[in-house]
N, C-alpha and C positions, 0 to 999 in steps of 0.2 A: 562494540555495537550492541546496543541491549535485544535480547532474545525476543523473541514475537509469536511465542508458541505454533512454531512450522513442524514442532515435532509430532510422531506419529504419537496416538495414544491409544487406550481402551477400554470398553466398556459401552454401554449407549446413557441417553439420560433418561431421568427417573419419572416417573406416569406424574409423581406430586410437583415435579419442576413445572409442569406446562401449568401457565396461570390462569387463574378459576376464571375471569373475565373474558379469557379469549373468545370468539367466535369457533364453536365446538363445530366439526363434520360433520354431517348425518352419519347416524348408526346404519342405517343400512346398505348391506354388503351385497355385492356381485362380483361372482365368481371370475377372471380374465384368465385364462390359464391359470398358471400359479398364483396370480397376484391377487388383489383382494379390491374393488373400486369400491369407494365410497360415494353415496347419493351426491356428496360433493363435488365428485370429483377427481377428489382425492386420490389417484392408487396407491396404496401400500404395497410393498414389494420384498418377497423374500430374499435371500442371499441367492439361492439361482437364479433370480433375475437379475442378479447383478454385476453376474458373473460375465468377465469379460468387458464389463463396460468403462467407464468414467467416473469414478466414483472419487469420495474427497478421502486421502489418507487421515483413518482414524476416528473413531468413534466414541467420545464420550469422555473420558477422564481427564484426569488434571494431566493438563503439560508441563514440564519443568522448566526452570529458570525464569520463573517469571520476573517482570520488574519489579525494582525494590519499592517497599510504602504502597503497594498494594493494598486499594481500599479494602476491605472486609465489606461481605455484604449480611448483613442482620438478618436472621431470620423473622420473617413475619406476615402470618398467616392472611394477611390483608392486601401483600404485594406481591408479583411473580418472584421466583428465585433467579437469577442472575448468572448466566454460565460464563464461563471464563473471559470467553471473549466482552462482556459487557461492562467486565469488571476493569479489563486492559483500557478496554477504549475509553470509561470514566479514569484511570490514574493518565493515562498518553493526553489528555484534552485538559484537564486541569494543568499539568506540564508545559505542554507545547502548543496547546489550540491546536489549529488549523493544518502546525505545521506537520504535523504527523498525523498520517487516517487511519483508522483502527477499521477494519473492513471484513467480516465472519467469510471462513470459506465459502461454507453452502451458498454466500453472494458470491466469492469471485468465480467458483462455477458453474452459476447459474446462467443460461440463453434466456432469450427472448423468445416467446411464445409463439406460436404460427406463421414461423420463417419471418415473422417483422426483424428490427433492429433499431437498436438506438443512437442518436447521430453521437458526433462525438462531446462537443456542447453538455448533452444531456447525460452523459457517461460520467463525465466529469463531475455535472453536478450533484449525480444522485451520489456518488461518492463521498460529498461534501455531507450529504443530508443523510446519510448510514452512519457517519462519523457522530454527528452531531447526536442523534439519536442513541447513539450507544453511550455516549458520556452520560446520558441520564437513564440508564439501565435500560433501554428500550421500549420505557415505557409508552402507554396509548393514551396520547395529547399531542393539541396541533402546538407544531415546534415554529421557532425561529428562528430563520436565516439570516444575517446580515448579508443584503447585495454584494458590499465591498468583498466579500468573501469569493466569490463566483462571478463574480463581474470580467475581471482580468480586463485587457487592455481596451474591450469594446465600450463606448461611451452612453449607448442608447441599452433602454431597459425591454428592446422587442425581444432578442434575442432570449433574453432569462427566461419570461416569460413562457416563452414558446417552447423552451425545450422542457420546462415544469412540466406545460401543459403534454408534453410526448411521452414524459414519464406517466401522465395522469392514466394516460390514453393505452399502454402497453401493462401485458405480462409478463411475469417470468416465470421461468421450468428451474424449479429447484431441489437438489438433490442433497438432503441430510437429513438428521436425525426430527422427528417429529411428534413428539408425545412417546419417547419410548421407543420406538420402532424407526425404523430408517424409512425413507421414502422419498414420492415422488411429485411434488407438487407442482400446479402450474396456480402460479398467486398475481391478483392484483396488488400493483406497488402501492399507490396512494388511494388514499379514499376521497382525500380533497384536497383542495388549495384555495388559495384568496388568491384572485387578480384584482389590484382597484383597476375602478374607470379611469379615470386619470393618473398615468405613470410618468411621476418626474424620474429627470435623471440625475437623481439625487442618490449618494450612498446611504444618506440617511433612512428610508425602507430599506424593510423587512421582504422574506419573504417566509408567507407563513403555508403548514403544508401537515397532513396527519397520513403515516402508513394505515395497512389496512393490519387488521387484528390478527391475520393468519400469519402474513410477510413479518411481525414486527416477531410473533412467535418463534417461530424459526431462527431469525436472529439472536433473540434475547435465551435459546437454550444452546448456542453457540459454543464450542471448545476449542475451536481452532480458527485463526486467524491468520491476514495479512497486514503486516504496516508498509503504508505506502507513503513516499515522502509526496507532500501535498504541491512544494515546488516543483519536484521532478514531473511529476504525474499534468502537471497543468503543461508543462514543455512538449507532451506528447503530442504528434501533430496526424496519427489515424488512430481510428476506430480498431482494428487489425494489431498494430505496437500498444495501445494502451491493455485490453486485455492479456494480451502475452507479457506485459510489464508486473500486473494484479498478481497473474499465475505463477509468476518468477518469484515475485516478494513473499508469495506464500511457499513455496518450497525451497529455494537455493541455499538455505540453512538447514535443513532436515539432513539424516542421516544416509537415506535416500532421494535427493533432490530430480533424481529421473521420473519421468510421465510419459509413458504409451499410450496414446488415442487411435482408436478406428480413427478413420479418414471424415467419418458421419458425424462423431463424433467431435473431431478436431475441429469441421467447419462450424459446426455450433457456438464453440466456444469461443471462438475468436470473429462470431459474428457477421460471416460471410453470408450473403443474402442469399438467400434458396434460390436454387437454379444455375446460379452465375459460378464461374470455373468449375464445371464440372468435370475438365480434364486435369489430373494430378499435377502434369506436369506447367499447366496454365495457371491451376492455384498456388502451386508453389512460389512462383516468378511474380506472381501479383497482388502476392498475399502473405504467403509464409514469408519467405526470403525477403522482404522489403521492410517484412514486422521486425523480424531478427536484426536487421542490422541498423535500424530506430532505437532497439532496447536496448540491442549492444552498446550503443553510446552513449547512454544516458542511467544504465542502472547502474547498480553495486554488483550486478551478476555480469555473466557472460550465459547466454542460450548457444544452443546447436540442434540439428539434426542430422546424428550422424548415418552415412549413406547404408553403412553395415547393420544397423541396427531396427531398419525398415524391413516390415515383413510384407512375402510378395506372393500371389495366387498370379502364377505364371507370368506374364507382365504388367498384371497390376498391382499396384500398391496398396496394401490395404490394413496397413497399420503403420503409426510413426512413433518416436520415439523422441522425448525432446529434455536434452540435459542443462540443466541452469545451476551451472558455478560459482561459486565467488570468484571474482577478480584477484592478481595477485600486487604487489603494491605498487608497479609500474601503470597496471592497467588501472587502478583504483585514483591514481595521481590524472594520468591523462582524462578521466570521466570528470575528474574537478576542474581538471582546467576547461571543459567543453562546456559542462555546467554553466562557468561564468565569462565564455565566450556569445558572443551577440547571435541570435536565430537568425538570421537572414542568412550566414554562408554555411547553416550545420550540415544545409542536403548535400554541400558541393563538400564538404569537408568527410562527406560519410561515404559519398562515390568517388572522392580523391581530386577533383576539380577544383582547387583552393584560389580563391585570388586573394593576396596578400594586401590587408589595409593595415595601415600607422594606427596603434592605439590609441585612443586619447589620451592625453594627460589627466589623473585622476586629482591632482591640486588644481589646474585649471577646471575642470570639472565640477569640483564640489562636492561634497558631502552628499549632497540632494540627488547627485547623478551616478549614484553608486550602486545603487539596486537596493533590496533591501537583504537588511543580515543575511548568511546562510545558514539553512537549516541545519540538525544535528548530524544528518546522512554526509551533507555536505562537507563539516569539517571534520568526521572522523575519516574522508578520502583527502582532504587536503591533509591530513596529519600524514596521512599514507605517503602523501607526495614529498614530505618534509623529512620522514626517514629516509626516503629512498635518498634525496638531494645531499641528507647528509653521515652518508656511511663516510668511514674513514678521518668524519672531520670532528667528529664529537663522540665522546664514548658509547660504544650500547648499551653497556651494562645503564650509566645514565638514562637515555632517552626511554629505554625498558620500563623506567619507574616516571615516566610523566605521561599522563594521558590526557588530550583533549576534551575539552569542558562547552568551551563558545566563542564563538566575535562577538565582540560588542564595539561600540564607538570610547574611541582612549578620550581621558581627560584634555591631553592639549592638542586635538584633535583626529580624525583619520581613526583606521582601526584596528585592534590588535586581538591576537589570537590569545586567549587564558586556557594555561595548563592547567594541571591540575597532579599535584605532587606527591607522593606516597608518605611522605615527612620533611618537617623541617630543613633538616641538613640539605637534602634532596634539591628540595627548592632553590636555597642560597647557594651550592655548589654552581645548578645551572645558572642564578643571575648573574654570579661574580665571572664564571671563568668562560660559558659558553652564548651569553644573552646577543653580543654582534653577531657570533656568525647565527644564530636562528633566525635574528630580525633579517640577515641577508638573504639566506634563505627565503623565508616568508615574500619579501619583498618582491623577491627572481619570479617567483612561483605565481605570483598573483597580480602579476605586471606593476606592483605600487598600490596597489587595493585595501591591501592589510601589510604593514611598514611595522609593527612593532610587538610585542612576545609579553605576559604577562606571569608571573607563576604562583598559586594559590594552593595550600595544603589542602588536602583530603580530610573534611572532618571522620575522626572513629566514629564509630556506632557502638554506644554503650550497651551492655549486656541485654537492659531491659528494651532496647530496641531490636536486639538481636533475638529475644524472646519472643515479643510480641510480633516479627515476621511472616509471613505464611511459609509453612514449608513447600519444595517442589525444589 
């Protein structure tokens, strides 16, 4: 699975990184305690203010492992510079589109400004419109959306609309690096949108939309990020699982995947409306715990909060702690199969209430009613499911040296999984001696979905590629 820069890093960014265009603060300062407000707004905040709180692991430098063919960004005095994460999400969007969101921490742990919140709809799609924005450095222009992208199964274009317009209408509290100095910002999202008067319900519109110059700032001096699989993410079905989903994809690779929140803190970020469960043991039961076991079935992680790890001011609770794993290849295998089982029984299947339906037949079915490909997240868990299926029957030292590539639709029809081979010999060993039982495999795992196994050599990378790399 390719790295997503979840690792901790250091440093801040550089005063000449923030771009001369931005919409600058006022210069004038008032004292707040230790903090510093700006006529903006703005407070800037020292390390004791921050002490203790929620803050994003890491500040400022380059992360390691990034993806390979990583654009390079030019230097030039006429455009902002670009921080790591701008650079990910232009290489992740050229790649994969849609199907992978490139999304800067300082958004995944941003709230909503003055106890509001935003529906789910709208969560979803400004996701879609952070993404998009990042593929072109973050620049300040009104962007465009294709509907098809954000539509999802709804037919009528009220719904988009409307939750643009809740995006228009909302702040965020965002916490990271800002011109150099760490901070605290409460930023308007958009500056504008186009609604036409008359909206067909046509994919063919756009949906056209500009952040604001401060929001787009803050993104675009970005070093750390979350990729979010954009099929998973749409399958989430609360406000409560989707952010705790954001949170997970941005740490359950780091070194240290754990995160302590106050309690104040905790509800913020997972967007619990001000006022509502204010009893621990009420939020838990209708919020934490419902989110967790949403996530748990649908990421690459597994979340906890474990009971030992909560700190407590006599009987109440007033810090938590929440650890996000990876899965191990059993539990990696069961997320794929759930993945591309139907929504209608997931809530009975995740409280244990299953009622068993006959699959369709996917030849009578058709081509047309297969859903569409799976993402990359996707088949590097269905590979999971395929080792696990065939220990003892196929060598490891073999399976060791093939790694998952993608589905695609096979030449004489239906669809087959392509490896991807370390060499030669590698290849033709698995087509001649192990190609039935994979395809059998294949087959068991995905009820008939994907019936057939392809295997494709690993191009080298000649030196001058290997040169011309970024290092990290």
């Amino acid at each position: 699975m390719a790295a997503t820069g979840r690792r901790k890093t250091r440093g801040a960014v550089a005063e000449d990184s923030a771009p001369s265009t931005a919409a600058a603060p006022s210069v004038t300062m008032e004292k707040t305690g230790s903090a510093e407000k700006t006529g903006s707004g703005l407070v800037v905040l020292g390390p004791e203010d921050l002490a203790g709180g929620a803050v994003i692991d890491g500040d400022g430098t380059a992360a390691t492992n990034l993806p390979p063919n990583l654009p390079s960004v030019a230097p030039d005095a006429a455009a902002p510079v670009a921080g790591l994460t701008a650079r990910v999400a232009s290489a992740t969007f050229e790649r994969d589109g849609y199907k992978h969101l490139i999304k800067a921490a300082e958004a995944v742990y941003s709230y909503p400004a003055n106890g509001t919140r935003l529906s789910l709809p709208a969560q979803k799609m400004l996701n879609f419109m952070i993404h998009l924005a990042g593929s072109q450095n973050f620049a300040n222009k009104l962007y465009r959306l294709p509907k098809r992208v954000v539509r999802g199964n709804h037919k009528g274009n009220e719904r988009i609309f409307d939750a643009l317009k809740e995006i228009f209408d909302s702040s965020l509290v965002v916490i990271g690096p800002f011109r150099g100095r760490r901070s605290r910002a409460e930023l308007r999202i958009l500056s504008s949108y186009v609604r036409p008067e008359e909206e067909e319900d046509s994919d063919a519109a756009d949906i056209h939309f500009q952040f604001t110059d401060a929001f787009l700032e803050i993104q675009r001096s970005s070093q750390l990020w979350a990729k979010l699989s954009g099929p998973a993410m749409v399958k989430v079905t609360s406000t409560y699982a989707l952010k705790l989903y954001e949170i997970g994809m941005q740490r359950y690779q780091m070194d240290y995947p754990s995160l302590e929140l106050d309690i104040d803190t905790l509800r913020k970020l997972m967007n619990v409306p001000e006022g509502a469960y204010k009893d621990f043991g009420i939020l838990r039961t209708r919020t934490i715990d419902r989110a967790m076991a949403e996530v748990n079935q649908l990421a690459p992680f597994r979340v906890s909060m474990p009971e030992e790890k909560m700190k407590r001011k006599g009987r109440k609770i007033e810090a938590v702690t929440l650890d996000f794993l990876a899965k191990d290849e059993e539990e990696a295998a069961e997320t794929y199969l759930e993945r591309e089982r139907h929504s209608a029984g997931r809530r009975a299947r995740r409280i244990g209430k299953v009622d068993t339906v006959a699959p369709a037949d996917p030849v009578e079915a058709g081509l047309a009613d297969l859903g569409p490909l799976p993402d990359a997240d996707d088949v590097t868990a269905l590979w999971a499911a395929v080792l696990h299926a065939l220990k003892g029957k196929v060598p490891a030292p073999l399976l060791a040296e093939l790694e998952p590539d993608r589905v695609e639709e096979a030449p004489q029809g239906g669809r087959r999984l392509v490896l991807k081979a370390k060499n030669p010999a590698v290849a033709d060993t698995a087509r001649m001696n192990h190609w039935p039982t994979l395809k059998s495999a294949l087959s068991s795992l995905t009820g008939g979905l994907i019936e057939d196994v392809a295997f494709e050599v690993a191009a080298r990378r000649t030196k001058a590629a290997k040169a011309a790399a970024p290092e990290g």
